[in-house]
N, C-alpha and C positions, 0 to 999 in steps of 0.2 A: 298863180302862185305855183310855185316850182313842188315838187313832190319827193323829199328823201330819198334817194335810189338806194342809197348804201347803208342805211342808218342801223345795220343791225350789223355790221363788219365794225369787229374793234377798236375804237378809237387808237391812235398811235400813244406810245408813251409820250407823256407829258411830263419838262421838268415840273418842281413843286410849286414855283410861281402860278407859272400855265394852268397847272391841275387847280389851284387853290380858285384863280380866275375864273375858270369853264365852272368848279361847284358855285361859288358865288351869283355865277349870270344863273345858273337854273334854280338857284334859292330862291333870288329876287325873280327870276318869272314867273314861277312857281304860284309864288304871294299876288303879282300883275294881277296873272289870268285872272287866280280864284275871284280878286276883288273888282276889276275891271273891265277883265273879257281878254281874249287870244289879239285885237290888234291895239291894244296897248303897245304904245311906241315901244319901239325899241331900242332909240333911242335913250329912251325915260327909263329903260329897263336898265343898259348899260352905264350909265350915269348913277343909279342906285348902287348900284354892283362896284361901283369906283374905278372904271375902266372906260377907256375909249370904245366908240364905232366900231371902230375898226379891229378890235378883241374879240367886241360879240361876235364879228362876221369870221374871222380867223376860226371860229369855235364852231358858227350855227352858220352855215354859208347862204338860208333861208331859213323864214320864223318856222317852218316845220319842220324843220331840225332841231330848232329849239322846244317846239311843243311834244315833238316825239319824245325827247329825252326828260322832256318835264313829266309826261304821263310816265314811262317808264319807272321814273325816278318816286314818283307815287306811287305808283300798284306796288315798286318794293316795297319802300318804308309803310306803307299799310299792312303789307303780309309780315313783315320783319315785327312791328306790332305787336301781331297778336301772341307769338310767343313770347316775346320781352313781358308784354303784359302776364299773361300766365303766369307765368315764374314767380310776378312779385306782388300778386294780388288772386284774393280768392276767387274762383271762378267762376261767379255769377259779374262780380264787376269788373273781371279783364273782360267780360262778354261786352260790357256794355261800356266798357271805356273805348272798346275797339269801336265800336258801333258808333259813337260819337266822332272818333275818326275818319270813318266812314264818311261821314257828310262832311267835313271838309276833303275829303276826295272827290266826292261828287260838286263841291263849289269849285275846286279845281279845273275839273272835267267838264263840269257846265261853261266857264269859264275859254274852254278851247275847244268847244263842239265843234264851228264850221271848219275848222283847223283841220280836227280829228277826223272828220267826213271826208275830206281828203285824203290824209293820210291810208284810212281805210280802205281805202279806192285801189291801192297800190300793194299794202301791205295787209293782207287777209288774216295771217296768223298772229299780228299785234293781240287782237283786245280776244281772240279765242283761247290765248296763255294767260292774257290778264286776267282774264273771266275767271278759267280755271285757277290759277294761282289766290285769287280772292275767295274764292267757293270751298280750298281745299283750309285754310286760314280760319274762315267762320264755320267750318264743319268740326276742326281741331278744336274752337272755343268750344260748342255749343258740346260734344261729347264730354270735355272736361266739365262742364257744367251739371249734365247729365249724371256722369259718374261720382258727383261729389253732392248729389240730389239737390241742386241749386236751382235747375234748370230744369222743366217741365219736359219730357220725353216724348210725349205725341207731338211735337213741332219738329219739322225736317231743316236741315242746311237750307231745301228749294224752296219754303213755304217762309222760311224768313227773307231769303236773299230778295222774294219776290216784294215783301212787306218793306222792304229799306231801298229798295232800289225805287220804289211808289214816290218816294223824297224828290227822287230827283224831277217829278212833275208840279211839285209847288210853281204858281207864277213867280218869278222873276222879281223881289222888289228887298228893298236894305233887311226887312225881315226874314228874308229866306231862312238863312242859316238857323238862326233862333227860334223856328217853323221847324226845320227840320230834325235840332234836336230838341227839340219838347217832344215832337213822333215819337223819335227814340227811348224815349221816358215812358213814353207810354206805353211802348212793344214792351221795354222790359221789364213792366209792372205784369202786362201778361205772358208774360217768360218765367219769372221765379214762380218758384215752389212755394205755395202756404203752406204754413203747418199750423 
């Protein structure tokens, strides 16, 4: 399988059809991976998406085009999250609404490992901005939490990232997800504050 070379050089403008088409394919593979794994046809992807073969390939010239921009497009709207969340919920449950988010990024990500192992091979500083872009995100919740004494103060950004990142070693089976947010329930039973 072919490896990205360019995939971090700006896409050209796209009329609004085009645009609408390229979000659609990475909605629908987005949903693929998580639930069926990175070689989910891609056919079956473009077909979902209501477009020809030959669209997805005008867009993703190989599936690691397409998985780069699915991960990319994830680590956004997960960081984008946690402030939207903040904003409109007290901040013990943007904590853990995000946190529930969280594991559908990792059924995502699970979803396009050997993908991603390639990817990685070529492009080093991908998942060291993702890392940090997710770390700076759950650092911003867990402080608001903090500051509004929701959240328990002796737990670090590093000592939970390590606790939710543990999710992503459940085996493999239709329970995952449901596995991994009941963990979530339970970290954030011991995260708030008694009083």
């Amino acid at each position: 399988m072919a490896t990205p070379k360019n995939a971090q050089t700006p896409a050209p403008k796209l009329r609004a059809d085009a645009r609408r088409n390229r979000d659609k394919l990475v909605e629908v593979a987005a949903q693929a991976f998580a639930e069926k794994g990175v070689e989910t046809s891609l056919e079956e992807i473009a077909r979902q998406a209501g477009v020809g073969i030959g669209t997805l390939y005008r867009h993703f010239p190989t599936r690691e085009h397409l998985v780069e921009l699915v991960y990319r497009r994830e680590l956004t709207a997960l960081a984008a999250a946690a402030d939207e969340l903040a904003a409109n919920h007290p901040a013990d449950k943007a904590l853990e609404l995000w946190m529930l988010r969280f594991v559908g990024y990792m059924a995502t990500k699970r979803g396009m490992a050997n993908s991603l192992k390639i990817i990685a091979s070529s492009n080093t500083t991908l998942f060291a901005e993702g890392f940090g872009t997710i770390r700076q995100a759950l650092d911003r919740l867990l402080t608001n939490g903090r500051e509004a004494n929701l959240i328990r103060s002796d737990i670090g950004q590093a000592d939970l990232m390590h606790a939710m990142s543990s999710i992503y070693s459940i085996p493999d089976s239709p329970e995952w997800r449901a596995s991994g947010n009941r963990l979530i329930m339970l970290l954030m039973d011991g995260l708030r504050v008694r009083s």
